[in-house]
Structures are given as C-alpha cells and as structure tokens.
KOLKE-868362 format. One record per atom (N, C-alpha, C, O, CB): atom name; y negated, z negated, x negated; residue in three letters; residue number from 1. Coordinates in steps of 0.2 Angstrom, whole numbers. Glycine has a CB too. Example, Ala and Ser with C-alpha at 12.3 -4.5 7.8 and 13.67 -1.06 7.14 Angstrom:
<pts>
("N",(28,-39,-66),"Ala",1)
("CA",(22,-39,-62),"Ala",1)
("C",(16,-39,-66),"Ala",1)
("O",(17,-42,-71),"Ala",1)
("CB",(22,-45,-57),"Ala",1)
("N",(11,-35,-64),"Ser",2)
("CA",(5,-36,-68),"Ser",2)
("C",(0,-39,-64),"Ser",2)
("O",(-6,-40,-67),"Ser",2)
("CB",(3,-29,-70),"Ser",2)
</pts>
This chain:
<pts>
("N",(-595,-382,-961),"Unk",1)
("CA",(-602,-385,-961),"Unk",1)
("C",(-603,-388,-968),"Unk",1)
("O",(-599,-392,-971),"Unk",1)
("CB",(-602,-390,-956),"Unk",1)
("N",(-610,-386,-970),"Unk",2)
("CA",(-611,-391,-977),"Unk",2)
("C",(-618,-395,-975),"Unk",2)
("O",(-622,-392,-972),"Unk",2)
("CB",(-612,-386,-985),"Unk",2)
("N",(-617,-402,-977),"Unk",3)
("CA",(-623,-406,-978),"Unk",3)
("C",(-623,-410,-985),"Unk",3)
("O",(-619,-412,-989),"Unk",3)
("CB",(-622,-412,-973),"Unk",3)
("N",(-629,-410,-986),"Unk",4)
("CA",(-635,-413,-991),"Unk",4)
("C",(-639,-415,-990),"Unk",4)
("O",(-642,-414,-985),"Unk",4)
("CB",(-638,-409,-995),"Unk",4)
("N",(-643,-423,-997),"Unk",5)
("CA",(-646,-424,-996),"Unk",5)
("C",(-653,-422,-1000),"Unk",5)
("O",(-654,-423,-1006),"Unk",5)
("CB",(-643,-428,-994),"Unk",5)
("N",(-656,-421,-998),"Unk",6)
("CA",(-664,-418,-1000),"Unk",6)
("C",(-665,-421,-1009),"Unk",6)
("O",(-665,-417,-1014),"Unk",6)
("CB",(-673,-422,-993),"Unk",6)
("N",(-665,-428,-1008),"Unk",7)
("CA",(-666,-430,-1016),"Unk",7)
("C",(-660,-427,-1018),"Unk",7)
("O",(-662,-426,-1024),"Unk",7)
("CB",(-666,-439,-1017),"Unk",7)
("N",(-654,-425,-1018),"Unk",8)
("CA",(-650,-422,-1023),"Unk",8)
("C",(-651,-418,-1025),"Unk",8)
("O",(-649,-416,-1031),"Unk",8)
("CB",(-645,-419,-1022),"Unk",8)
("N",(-657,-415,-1021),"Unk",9)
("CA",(-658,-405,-1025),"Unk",9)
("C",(-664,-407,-1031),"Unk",9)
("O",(-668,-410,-1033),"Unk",9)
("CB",(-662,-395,-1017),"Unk",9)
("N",(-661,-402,-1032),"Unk",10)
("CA",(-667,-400,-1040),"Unk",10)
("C",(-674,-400,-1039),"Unk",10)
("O",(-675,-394,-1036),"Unk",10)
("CB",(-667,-392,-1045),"Unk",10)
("N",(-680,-403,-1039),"Unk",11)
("CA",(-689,-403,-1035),"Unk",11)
("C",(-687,-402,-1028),"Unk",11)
("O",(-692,-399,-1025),"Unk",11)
("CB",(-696,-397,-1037),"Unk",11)
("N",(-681,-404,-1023),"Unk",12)
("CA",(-683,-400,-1017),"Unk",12)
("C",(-682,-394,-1017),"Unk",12)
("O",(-682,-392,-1011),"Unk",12)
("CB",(-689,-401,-1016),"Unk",12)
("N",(-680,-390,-1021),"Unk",13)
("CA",(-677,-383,-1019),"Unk",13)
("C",(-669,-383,-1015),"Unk",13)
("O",(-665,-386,-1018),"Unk",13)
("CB",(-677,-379,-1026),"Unk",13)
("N",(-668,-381,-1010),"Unk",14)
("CA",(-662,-379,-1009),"Unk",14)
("C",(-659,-374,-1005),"Unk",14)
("O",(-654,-375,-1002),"Unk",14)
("CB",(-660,-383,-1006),"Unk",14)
("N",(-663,-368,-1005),"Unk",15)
("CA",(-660,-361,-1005),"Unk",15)
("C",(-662,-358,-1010),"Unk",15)
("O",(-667,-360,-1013),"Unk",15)
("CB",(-663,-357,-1000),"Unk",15)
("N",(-658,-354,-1013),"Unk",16)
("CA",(-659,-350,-1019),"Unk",16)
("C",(-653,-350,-1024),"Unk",16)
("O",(-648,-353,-1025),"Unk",16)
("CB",(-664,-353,-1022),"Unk",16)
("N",(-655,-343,-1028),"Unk",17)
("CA",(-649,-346,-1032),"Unk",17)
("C",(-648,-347,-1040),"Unk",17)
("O",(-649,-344,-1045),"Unk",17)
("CB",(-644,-340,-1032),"Unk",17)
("N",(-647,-354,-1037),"Unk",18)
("CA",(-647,-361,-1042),"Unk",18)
("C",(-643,-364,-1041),"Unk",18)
("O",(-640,-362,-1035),"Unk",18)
("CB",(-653,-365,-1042),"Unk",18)
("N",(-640,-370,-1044),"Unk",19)
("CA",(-637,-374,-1043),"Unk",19)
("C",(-639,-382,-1043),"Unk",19)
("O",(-641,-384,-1049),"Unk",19)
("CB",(-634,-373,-1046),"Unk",19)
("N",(-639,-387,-1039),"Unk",20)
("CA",(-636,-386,-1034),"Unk",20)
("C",(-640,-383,-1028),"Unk",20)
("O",(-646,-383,-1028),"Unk",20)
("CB",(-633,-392,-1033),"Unk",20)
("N",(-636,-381,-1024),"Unk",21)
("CA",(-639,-374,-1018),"Unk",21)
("C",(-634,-374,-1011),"Unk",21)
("O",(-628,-373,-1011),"Unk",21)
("CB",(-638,-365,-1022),"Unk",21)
("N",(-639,-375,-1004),"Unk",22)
("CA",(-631,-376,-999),"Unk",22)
("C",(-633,-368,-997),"Unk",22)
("O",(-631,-366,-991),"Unk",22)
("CB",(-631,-383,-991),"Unk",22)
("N",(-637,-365,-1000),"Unk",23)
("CA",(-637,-356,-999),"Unk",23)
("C",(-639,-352,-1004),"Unk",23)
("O",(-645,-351,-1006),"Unk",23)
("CB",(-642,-353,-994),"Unk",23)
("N",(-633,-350,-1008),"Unk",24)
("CA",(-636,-347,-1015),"Unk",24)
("C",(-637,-339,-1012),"Unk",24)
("O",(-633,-336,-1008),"Unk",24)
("CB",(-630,-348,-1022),"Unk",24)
("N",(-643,-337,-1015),"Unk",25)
("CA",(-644,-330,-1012),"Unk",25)
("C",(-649,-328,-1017),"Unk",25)
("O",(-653,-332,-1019),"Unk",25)
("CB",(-646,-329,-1003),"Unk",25)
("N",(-650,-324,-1019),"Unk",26)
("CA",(-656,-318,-1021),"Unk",26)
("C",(-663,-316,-1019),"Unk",26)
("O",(-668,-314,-1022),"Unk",26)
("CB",(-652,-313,-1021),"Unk",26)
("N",(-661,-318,-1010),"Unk",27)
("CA",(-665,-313,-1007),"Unk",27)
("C",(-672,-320,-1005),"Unk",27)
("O",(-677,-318,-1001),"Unk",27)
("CB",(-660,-309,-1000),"Unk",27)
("N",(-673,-326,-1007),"Unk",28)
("CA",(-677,-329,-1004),"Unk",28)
("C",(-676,-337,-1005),"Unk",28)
("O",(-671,-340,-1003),"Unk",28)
("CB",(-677,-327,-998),"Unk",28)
("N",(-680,-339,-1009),"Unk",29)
("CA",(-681,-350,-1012),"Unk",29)
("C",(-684,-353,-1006),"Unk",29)
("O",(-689,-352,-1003),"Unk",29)
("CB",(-688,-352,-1018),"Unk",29)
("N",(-680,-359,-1005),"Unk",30)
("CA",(-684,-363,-1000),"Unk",30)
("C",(-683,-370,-1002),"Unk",30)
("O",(-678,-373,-1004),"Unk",30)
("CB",(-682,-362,-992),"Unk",30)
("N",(-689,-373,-1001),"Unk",31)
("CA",(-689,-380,-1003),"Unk",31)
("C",(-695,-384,-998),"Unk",31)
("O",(-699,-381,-995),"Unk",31)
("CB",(-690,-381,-1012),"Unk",31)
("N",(-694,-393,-1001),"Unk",32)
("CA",(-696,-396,-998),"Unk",32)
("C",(-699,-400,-1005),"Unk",32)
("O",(-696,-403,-1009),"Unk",32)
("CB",(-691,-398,-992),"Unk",32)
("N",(-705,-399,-1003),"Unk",33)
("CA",(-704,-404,-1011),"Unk",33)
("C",(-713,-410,-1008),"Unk",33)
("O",(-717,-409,-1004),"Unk",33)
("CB",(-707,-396,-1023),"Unk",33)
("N",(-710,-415,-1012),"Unk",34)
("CA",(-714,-421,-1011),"Unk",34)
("C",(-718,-424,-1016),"Unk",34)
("O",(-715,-427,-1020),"Unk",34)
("CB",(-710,-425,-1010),"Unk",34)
("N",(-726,-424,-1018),"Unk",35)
("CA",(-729,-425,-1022),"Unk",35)
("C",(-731,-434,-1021),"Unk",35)
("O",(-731,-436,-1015),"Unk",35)
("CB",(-734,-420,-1023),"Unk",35)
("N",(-732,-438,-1027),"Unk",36)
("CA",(-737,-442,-1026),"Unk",36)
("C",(-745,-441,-1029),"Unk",36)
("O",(-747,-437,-1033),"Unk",36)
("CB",(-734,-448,-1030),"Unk",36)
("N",(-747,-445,-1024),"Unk",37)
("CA",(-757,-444,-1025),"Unk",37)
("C",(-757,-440,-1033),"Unk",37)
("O",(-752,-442,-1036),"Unk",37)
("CB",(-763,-454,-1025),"Unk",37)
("N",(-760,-438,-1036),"Unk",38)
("CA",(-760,-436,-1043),"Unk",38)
("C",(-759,-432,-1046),"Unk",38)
("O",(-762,-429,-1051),"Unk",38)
("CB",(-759,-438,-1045),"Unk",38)
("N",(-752,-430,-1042),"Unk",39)
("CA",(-748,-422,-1047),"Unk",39)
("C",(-750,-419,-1048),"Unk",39)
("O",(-756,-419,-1045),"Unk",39)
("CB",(-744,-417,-1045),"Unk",39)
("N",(-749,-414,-1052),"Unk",40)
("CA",(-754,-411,-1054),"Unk",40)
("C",(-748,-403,-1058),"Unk",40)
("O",(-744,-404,-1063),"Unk",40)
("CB",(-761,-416,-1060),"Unk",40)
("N",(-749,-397,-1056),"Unk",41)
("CA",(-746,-393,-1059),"Unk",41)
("C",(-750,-387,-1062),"Unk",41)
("O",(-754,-384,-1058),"Unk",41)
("CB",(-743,-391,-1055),"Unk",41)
("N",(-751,-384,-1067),"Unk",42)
("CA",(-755,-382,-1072),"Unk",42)
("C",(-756,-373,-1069),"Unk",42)
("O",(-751,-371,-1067),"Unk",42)
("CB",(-750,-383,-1081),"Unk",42)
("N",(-759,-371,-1068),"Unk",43)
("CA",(-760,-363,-1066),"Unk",43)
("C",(-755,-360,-1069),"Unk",43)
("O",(-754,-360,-1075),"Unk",43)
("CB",(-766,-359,-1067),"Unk",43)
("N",(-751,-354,-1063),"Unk",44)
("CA",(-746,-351,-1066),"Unk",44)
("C",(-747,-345,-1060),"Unk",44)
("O",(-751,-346,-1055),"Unk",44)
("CB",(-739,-356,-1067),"Unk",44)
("N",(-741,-339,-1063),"Unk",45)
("CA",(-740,-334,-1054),"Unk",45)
("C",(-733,-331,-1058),"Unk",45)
("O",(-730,-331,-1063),"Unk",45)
("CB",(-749,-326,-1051),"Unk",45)
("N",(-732,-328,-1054),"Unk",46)
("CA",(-727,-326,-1052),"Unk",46)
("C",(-728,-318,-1052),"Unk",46)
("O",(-733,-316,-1049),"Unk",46)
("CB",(-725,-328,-1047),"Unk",46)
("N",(-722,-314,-1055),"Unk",47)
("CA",(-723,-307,-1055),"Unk",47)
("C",(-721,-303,-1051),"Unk",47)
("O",(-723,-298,-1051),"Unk",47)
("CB",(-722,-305,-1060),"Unk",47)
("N",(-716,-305,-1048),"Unk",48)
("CA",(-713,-304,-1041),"Unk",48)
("C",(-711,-306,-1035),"Unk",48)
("O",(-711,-302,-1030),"Unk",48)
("CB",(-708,-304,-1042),"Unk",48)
("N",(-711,-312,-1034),"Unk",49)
("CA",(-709,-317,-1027),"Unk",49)
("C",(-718,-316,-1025),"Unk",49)
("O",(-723,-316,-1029),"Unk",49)
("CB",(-705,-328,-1029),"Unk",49)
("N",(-718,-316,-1018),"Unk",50)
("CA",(-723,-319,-1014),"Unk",50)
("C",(-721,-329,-1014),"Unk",50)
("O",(-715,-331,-1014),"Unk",50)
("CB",(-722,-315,-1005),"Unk",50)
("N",(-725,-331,-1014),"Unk",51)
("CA",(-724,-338,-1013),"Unk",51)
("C",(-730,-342,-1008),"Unk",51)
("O",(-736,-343,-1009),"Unk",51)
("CB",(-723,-341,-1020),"Unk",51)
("N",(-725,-344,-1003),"Unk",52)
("CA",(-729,-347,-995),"Unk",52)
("C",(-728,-355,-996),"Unk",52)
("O",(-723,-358,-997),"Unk",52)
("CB",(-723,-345,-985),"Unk",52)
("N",(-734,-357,-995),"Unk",53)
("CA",(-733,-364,-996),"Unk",53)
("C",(-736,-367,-989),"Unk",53)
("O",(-739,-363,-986),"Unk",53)
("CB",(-739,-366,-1003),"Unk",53)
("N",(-734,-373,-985),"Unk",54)
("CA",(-736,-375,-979),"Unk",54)
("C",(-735,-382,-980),"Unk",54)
("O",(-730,-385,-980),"Unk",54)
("CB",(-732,-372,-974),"Unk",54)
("N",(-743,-385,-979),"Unk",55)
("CA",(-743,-392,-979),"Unk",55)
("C",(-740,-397,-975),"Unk",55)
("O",(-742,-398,-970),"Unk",55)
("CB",(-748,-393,-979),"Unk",55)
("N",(-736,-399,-976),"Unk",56)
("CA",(-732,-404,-971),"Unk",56)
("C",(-736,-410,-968),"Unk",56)
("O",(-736,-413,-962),"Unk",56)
("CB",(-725,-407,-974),"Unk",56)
("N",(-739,-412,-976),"Unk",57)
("CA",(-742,-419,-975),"Unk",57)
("C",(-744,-419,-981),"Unk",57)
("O",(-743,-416,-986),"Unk",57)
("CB",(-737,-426,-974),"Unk",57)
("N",(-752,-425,-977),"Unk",58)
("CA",(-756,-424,-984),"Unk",58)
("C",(-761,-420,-985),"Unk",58)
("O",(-763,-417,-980),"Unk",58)
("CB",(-753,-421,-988),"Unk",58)
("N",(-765,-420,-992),"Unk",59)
("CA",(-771,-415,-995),"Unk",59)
("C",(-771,-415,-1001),"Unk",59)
("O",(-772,-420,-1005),"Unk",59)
("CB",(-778,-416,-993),"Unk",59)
("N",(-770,-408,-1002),"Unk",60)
("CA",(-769,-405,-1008),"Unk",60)
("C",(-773,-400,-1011),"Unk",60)
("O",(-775,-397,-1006),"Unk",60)
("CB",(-763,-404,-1009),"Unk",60)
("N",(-776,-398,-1016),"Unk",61)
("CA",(-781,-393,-1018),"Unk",61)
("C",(-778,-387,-1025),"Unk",61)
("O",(-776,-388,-1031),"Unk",61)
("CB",(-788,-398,-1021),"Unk",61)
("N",(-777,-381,-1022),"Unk",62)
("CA",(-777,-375,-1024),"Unk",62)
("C",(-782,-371,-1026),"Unk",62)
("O",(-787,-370,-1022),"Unk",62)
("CB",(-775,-372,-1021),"Unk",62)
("N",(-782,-369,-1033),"Unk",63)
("CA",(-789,-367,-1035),"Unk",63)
("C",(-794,-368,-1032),"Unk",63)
("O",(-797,-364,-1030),"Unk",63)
("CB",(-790,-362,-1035),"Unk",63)
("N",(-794,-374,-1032),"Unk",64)
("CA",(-801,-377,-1029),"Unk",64)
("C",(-802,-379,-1024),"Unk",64)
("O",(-807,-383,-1023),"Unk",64)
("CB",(-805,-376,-1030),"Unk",64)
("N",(-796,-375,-1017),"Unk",65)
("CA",(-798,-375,-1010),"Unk",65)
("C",(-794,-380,-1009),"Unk",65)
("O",(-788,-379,-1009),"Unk",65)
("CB",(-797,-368,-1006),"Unk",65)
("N",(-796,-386,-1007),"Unk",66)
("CA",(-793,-392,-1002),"Unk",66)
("C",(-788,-389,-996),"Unk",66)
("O",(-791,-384,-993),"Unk",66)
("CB",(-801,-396,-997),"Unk",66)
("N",(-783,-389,-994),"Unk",67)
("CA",(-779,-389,-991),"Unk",67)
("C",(-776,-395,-987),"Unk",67)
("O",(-775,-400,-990),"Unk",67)
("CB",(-777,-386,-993),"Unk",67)
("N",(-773,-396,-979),"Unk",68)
("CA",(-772,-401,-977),"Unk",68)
("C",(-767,-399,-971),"Unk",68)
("O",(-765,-393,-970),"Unk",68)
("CB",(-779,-404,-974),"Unk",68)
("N",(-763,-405,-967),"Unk",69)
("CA",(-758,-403,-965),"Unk",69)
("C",(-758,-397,-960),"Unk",69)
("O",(-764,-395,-959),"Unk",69)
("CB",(-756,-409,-962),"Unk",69)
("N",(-753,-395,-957),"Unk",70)
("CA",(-754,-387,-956),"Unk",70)
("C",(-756,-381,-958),"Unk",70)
("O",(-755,-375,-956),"Unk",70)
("CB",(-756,-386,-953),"Unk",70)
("N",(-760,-382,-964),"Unk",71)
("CA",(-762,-375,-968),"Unk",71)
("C",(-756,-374,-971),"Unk",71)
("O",(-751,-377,-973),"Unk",71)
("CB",(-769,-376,-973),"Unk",71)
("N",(-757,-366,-971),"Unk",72)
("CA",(-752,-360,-973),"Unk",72)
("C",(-755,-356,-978),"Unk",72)
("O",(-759,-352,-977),"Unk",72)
("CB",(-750,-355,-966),"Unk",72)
("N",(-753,-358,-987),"Unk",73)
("CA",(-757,-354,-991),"Unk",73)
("C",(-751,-349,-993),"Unk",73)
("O",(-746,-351,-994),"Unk",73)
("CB",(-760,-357,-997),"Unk",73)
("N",(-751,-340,-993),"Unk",74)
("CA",(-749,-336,-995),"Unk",74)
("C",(-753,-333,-1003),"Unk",74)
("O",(-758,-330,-1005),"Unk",74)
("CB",(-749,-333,-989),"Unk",74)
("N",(-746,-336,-1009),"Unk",75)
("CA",(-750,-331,-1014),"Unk",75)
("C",(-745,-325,-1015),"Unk",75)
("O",(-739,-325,-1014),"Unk",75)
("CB",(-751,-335,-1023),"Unk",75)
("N",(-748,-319,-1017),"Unk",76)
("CA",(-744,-313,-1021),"Unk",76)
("C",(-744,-311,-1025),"Unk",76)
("O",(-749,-311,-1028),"Unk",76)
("CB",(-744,-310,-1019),"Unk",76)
("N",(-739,-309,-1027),"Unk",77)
("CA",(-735,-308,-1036),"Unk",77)
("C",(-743,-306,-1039),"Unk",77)
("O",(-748,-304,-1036),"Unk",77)
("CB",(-726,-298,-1038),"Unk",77)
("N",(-743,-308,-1045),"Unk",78)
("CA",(-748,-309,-1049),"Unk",78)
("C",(-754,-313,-1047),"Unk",78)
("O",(-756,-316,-1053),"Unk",78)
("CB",(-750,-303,-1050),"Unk",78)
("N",(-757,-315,-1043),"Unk",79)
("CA",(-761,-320,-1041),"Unk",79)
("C",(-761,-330,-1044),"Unk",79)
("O",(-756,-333,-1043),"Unk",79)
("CB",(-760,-319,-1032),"Unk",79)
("N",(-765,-331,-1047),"Unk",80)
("CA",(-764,-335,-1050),"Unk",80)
("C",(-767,-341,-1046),"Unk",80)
("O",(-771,-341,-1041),"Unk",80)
("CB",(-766,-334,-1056),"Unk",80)
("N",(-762,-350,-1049),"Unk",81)
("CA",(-765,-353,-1044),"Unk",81)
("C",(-762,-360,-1047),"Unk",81)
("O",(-757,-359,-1051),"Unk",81)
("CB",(-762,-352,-1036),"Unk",81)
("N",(-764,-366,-1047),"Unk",82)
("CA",(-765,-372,-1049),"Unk",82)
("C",(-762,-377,-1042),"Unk",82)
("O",(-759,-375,-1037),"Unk",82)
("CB",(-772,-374,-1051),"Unk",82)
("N",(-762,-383,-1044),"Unk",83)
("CA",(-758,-387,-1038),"Unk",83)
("C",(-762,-393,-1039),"Unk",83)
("O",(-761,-396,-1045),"Unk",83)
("CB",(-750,-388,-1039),"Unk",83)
("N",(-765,-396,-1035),"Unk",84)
("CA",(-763,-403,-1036),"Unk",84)
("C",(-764,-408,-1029),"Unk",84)
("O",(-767,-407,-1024),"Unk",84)
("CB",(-769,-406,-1043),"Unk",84)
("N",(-761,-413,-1031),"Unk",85)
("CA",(-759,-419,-1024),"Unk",85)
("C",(-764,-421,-1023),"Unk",85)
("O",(-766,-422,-1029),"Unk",85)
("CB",(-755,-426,-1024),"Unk",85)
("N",(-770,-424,-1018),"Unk",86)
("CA",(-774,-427,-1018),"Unk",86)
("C",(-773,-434,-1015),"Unk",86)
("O",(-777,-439,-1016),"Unk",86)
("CB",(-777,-423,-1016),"Unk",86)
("N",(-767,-433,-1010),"Unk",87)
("CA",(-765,-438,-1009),"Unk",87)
("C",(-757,-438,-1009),"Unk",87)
("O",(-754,-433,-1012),"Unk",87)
("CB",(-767,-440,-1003),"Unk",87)
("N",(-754,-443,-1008),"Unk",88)
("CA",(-746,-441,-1006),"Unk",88)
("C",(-746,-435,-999),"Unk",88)
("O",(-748,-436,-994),"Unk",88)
("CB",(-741,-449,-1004),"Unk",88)
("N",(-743,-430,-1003),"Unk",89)
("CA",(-740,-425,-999),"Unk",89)
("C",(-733,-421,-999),"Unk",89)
("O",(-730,-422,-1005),"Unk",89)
("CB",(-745,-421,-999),"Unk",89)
("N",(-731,-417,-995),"Unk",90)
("CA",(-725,-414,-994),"Unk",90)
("C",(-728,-407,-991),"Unk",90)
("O",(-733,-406,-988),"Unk",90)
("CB",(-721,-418,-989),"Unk",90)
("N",(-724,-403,-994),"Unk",91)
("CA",(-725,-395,-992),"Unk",91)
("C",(-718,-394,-992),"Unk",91)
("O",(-714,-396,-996),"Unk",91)
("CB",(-729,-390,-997),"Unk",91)
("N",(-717,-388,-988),"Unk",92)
("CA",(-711,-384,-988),"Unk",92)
("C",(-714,-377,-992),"Unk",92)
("O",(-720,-374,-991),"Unk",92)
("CB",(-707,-383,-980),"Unk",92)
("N",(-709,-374,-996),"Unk",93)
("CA",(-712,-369,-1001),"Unk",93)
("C",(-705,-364,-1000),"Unk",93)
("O",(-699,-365,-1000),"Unk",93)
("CB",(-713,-373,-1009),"Unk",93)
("N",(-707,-358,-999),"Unk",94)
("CA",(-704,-351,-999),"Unk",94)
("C",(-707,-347,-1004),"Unk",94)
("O",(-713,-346,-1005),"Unk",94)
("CB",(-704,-348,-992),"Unk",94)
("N",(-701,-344,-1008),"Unk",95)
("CA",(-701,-337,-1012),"Unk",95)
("C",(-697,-331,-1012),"Unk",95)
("O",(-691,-331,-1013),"Unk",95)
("CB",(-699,-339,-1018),"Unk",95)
("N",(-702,-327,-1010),"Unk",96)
("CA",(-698,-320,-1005),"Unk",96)
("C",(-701,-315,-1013),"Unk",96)
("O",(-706,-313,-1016),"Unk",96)
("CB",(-703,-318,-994),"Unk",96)
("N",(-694,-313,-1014),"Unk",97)
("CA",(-688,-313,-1016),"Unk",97)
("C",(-688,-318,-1019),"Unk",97)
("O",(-693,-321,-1021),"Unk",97)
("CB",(-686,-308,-1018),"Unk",97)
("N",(-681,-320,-1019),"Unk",98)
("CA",(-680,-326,-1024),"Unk",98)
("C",(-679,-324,-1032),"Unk",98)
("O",(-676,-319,-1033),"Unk",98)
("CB",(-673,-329,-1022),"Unk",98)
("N",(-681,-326,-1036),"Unk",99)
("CA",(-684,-323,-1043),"Unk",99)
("C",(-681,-328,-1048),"Unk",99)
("O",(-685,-332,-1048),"Unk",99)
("CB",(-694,-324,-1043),"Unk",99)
("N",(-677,-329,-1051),"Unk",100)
("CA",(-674,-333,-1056),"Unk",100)
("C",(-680,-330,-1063),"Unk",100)
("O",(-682,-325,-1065),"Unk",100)
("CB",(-663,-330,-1057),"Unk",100)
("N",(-682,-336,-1064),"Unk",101)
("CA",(-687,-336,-1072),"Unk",101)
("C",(-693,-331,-1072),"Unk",101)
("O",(-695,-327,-1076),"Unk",101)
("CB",(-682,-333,-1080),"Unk",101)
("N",(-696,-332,-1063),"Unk",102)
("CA",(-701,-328,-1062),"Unk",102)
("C",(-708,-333,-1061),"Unk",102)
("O",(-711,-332,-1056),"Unk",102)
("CB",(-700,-324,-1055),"Unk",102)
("N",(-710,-339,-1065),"Unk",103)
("CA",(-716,-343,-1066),"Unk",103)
("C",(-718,-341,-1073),"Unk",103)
("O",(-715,-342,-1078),"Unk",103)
("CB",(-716,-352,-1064),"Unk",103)
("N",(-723,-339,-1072),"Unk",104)
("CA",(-726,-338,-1077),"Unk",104)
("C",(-733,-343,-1081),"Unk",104)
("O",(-738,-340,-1082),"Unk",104)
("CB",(-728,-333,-1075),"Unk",104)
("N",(-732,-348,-1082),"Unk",105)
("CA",(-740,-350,-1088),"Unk",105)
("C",(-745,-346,-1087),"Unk",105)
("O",(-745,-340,-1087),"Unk",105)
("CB",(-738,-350,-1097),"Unk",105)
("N",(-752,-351,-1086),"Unk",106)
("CA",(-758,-344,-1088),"Unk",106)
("C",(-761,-348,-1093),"Unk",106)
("O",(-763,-354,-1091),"Unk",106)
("CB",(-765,-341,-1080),"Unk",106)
("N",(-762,-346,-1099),"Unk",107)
("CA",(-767,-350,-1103),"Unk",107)
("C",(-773,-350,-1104),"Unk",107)
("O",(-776,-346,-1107),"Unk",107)
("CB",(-766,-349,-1108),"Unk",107)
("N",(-777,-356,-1101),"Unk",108)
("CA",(-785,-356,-1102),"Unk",108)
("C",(-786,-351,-1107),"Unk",108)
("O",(-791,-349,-1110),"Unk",108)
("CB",(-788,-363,-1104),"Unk",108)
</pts>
C-alpha cells in the first residue's frame, strides 16, 4: 500500500509519469488541483492528450464559458483553451494519454 499527501505532488498531479507519482504510467494524468479566486492560465492545447476537466468546487471560465460545480469540460488534442478561477475552486483533471512536454503556448 502507498499513501500520499495531495499538497506533496507537483500542482496536484499524481498519476503520471513524473515525479513525485503513486502511479507512474504513460497511459493517462490525473490530478486534483486547487485554484484561488483569480488564477489565471494563459491559452494553450495539447497535441496529443484529450484533457477532461470536472469542476469539484467553485466557478471557473474557459474560453469564455463560465463553468460550475459538476460540469464536465472535454478538450481534444489541438483545441485551444484558457483558464481562469472565478472563485476559489478545485477540479480533478485527466490526460488521456499521458503526454510528457505535450502543452503547448498559443501566442495572441
């Protein structure tokens, strides 16, 4: 049996293969990550991974679309997308496949 605690991992990621990790694998990223009101993450995508985002808690806005607790956003490889907290929120976040140096920057 392995236990961890959530603030040890790197943003909340702790499947994948990374370090530190209590499942290193290839095949798929999972995290729990926790924003305050404000965050803000710049538009980026991904060339490979699908990435599922699922509000836990909270409202947060994605290319412009307000999202709130229980919404389920699916983006797919190439689709681009922004982030930001609107309040303090939590999402659990999956990347199928798991993709090492697969975020990409989109420059205005």
């Amino acid at each position: 049996m392995k236990t961890a605690r959530l603030e040890n991992m790197v943003k909340g990621w702790f499947v994948g293969n990374f370090e530190p990790s209590l499942y290193r694998t290839n095949d798929v990223e999972v995290a729990v990550k926790k924003y305050c009101a404000g965050a803000y993450e710049t538009a980026h995508l991904h060339k490979i991974a699908t990435e599922i985002t699922v509000v836990t808690l909270g409202k947060i806005r994605m290319n412009g679309v307000e999202y709130h607790e229980g919404d389920i956003i699916v983006m797919e490889p190439g689709e681009t997308t922004d982030f930001e907290a609107l309040t303090d929120a939590e999402n659990v976040v999956v990347k199928i496949p798991g993709a090492n140096n697969d975020k990409y920057i989109v420059e205005d």
